[in-house]
C-alpha positions in Angstrom: 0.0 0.0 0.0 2.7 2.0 0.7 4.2 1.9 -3.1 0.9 2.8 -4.4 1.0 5.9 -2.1 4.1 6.6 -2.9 3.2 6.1 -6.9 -0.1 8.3 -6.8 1.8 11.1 -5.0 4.8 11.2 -7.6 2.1 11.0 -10.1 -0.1 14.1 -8.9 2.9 16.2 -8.1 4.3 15.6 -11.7 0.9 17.3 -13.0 2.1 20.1 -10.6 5.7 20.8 -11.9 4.5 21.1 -15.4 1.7 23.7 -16.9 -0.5 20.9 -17.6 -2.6 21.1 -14.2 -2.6 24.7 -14.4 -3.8 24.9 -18.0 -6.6 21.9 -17.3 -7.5 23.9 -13.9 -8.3 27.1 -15.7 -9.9 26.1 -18.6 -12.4 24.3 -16.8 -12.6 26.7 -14.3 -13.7 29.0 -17.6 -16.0 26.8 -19.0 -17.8 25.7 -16.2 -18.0 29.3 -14.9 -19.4 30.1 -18.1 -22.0 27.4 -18.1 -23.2 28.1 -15.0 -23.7 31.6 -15.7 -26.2 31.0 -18.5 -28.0 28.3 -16.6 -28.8 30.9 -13.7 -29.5 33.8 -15.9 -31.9 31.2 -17.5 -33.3 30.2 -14.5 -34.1 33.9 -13.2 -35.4 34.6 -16.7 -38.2 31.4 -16.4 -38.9 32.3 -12.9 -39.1 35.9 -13.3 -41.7 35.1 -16.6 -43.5 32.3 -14.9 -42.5 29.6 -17.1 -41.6 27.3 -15.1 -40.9 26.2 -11.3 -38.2 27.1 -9.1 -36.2 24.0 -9.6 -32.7 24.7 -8.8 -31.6 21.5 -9.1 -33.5 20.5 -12.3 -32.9 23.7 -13.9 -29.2 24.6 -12.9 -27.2 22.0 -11.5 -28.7 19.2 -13.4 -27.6 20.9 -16.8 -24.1 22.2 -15.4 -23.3 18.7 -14.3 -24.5 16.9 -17.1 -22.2 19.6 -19.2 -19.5 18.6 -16.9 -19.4 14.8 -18.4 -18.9 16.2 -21.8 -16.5 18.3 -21.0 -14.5 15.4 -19.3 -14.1 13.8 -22.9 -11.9 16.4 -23.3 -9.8 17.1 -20.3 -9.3 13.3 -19.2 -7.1 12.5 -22.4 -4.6 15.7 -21.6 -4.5 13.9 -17.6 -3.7 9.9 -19.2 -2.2 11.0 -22.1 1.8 11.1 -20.2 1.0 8.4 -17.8 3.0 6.0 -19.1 4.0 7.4 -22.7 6.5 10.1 -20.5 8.0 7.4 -19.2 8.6 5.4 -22.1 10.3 8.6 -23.9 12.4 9.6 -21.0 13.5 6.1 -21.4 12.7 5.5 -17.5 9.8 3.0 -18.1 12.5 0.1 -17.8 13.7 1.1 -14.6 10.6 1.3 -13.6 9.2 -2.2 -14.1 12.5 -3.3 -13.3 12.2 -2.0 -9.5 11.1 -4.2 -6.4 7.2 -3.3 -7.1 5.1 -5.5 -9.0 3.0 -4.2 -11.8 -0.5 -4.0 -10.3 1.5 -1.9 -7.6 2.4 0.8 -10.2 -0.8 0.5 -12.2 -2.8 1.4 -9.1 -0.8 4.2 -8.3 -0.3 5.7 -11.2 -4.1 5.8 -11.3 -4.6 7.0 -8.4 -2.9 10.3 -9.1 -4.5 10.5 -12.2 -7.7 10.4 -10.3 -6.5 12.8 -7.9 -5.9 15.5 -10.9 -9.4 15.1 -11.7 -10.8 15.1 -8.7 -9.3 18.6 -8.2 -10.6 19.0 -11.3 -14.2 18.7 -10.1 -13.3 21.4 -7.4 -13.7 23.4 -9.5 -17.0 23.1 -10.8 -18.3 22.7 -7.2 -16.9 26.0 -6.3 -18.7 27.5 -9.5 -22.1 25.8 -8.3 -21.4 27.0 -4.6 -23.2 30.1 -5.3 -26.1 28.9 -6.1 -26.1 27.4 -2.5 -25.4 31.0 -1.2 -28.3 32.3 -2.8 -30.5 29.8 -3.6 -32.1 26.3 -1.1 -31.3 23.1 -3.5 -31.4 20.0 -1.9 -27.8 18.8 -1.8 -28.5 15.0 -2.3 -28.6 14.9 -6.2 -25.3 17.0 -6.5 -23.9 14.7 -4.1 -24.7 11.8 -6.6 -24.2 13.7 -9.8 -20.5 14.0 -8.4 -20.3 10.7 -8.0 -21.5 9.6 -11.4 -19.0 12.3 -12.7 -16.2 10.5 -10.6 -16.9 6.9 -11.9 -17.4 8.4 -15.3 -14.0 9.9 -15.2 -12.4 7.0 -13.5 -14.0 4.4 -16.2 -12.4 6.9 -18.8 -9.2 7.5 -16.9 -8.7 3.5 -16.8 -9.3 3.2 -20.3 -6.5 6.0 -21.3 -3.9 4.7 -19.0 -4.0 1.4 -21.1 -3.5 3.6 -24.3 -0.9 5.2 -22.7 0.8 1.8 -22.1 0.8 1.2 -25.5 2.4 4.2 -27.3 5.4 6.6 -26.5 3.9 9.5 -27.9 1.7 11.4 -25.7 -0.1 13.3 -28.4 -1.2 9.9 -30.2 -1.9 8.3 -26.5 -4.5 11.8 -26.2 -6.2 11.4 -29.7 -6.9 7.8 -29.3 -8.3 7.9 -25.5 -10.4 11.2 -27.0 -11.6 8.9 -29.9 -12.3 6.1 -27.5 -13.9 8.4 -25.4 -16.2 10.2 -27.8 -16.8 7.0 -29.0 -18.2 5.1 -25.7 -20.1 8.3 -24.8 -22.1 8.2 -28.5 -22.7 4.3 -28.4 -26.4 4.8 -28.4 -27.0 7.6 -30.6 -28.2 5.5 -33.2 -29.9 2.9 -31.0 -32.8 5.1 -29.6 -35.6 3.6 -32.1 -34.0 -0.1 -32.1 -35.0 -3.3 -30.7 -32.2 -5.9 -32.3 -29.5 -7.4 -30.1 -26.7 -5.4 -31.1 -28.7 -2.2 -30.6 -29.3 -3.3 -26.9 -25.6 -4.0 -26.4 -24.6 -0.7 -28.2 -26.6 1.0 -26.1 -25.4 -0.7 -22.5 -22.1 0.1 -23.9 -22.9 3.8 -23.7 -21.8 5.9 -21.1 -24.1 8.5 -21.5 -26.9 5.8 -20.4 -25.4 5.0 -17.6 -24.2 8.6 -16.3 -27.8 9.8 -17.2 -28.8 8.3 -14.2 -26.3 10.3 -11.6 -27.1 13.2 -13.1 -30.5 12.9 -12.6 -29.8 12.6 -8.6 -30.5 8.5 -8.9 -28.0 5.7 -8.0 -28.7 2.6 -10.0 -26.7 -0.5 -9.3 -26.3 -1.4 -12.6 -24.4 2.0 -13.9 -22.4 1.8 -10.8 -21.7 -1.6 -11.3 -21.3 -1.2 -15.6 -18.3 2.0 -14.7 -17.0 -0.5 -11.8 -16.6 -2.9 -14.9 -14.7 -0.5 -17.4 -12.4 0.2 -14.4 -11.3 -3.1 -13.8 -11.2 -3.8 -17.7 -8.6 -1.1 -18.3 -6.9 -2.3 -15.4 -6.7 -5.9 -16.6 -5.3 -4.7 -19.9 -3.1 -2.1 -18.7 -1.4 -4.7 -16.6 -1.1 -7.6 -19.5 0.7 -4.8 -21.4 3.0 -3.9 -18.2 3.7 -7.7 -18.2 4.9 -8.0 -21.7 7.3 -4.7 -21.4 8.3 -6.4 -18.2 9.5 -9.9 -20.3 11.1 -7.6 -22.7 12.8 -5.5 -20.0 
C-alpha cells in the first residue's frame, strides 16, 4: 500500500511541476464558470416570466453537471495521455518495471494520481455551483450523486487512457486515441434510440451517456455503478497484461 501511495503522490505532483494542471484547472474553471452563468441567468429569466418552477436542481445543477461529463471527454485524455507514454520517452519506463514493485503496484498508483488531478478538477465546478447554495435552497442530495457519477465516469475513462498510454510513447497519439475512445463510448447509443435488435441493446449498455444519465438525474442505479466499476477493472486488466509484456522484454 505503501508503493501505491508513494506512486499516486509522484504522479499528482508531476501534473504540478509542469503547466499541464494549471492549464486543465483554468480552462475548466472557464468553461464551467461560463455554463453556470447562463444556466442561472436562465433560471431567473423562467422564474421571473412564470414559465416554469423554481427547480434549482432541475434547472441549474442538473444541466451544469451533465455539461460537466462532456467536458471530461476532453480534459481526461490531456491527464492519461503522459502516464505511461513520458515514461517510455524519457526512457525510465524500464527502470521502472525493473524495480522491487510489481506491476498492479504501479498500475494502481499511477491511477490513483490521475484520479487525484481530476478530482481537483471537479473542485472546480463545485466552487462555481457553490453560489447557487449561497443564494439559492437546492437540496444537496442529487449534486452529491451527480459527483459521484461524474467520478466513476472519469475513472472508467481514466482506466481506459492509462491502457492507451501503455501502448504508445507518444503522448499526443496516446491523447487522440483515448479522446476517440472516449467520444466514441459516450455516442454508443445515438443511433440505437428507435431499435430493438440485439446489437442495438448492447450498443446501447455500452454507452456511457446511459449509464451517467442516471447520476445526473440525482438517482443511484446498481447497474451503472456496477457497468463504470466494470470498465475500471477492464482497463486495469489490460493495462497490466501490457505492463507484463514490457516487463519480459525489459
Amino acid at each position: 500500500m505503501n508503493n501505491i501511495l508513494a506512486i499516486a503522490q509522484k504522479e499528482l505532483k508531476s501534473y504540478f511541476v509542469s503547466p499541464i494542471a494549471y492549464a486543465l484547472l483554468a480552462i475548466y474553471a472557464l468553461i464551467c464558470g461560463w455554463f453556470s452563468l447562463i444556466a442561472i441567468a436562465n433560471f431567473i429569466e423562467m422564474s421571473q416570466m412564470g414559465q416554469g418552477p423554481a427547480d434549482l436542481n432541475g434547472y441549474v445543477i442538473a444541466p451544469v453537471v451533465s455539461n460537466a461529463g462532456v467536458l471530461s471527454l476532453f480534459l481526461i485524455p490531456m491527464i492519461t495521455m503522459r502516464l505511461f507514454a513520458e515514461e517510455k520517452r524519457q526512457g525510465t519506463i524500464e527502470l521502472l518495471v525493473t524495480s522491487p514493485i510489481t506491476d498492479m503496484e504501479i498500475i494502481l498508483g499511477k491511477l490513483l494520481g490521475a484520479m487525484g488531478m481530476y478530482g481537483a478538477v471537479l473542485l472546480i465546478k463545485l466552487l462555481c455551483l457553490s453560489f447557487v447554495f449561497m443564494f439559492g435552497s437546492p437540496d444537496w442530495r442529487p449534486l452529491l450523486t451527480a459527483y459521484l457519477g461524474l467520478f466513476l465516469q472519469g475513472s472508467a475513462l481514466l482506466s481506459i487512457g492509462m491502457f492507451v498510454s501503455n501502448t504508445t510513447r507518444n503522448q499526443i497519439v496516446a491523447g487522440v486515441v483515448t479522446f476517440g475512445l472516449a467520444l466514441l463510448m459516450w455516442t454508443l447509443d445515438w443511433g440505437t434510440t428507435f431499435k430493438s435488435d440485439g446489437w442495438a441493446k448492447v450498443l446501447a449498455y455500452l454507452s456511457l451517456t446511459a449509464h451517467f444519465n442516471s447520476f445526473a438525474r440525482g438517482v443511484i442505479d446498481s447497474k451503472d455503478a456496477i457497468f463504470f466499476l466494470s470498465v475500471i477493472g477492464l482497463g486495469i486488466f489490460l493495462t497490466a497484461r501490457s505492463l507484463e509484456s514490457l516487463r519480459w522484454r525489459a
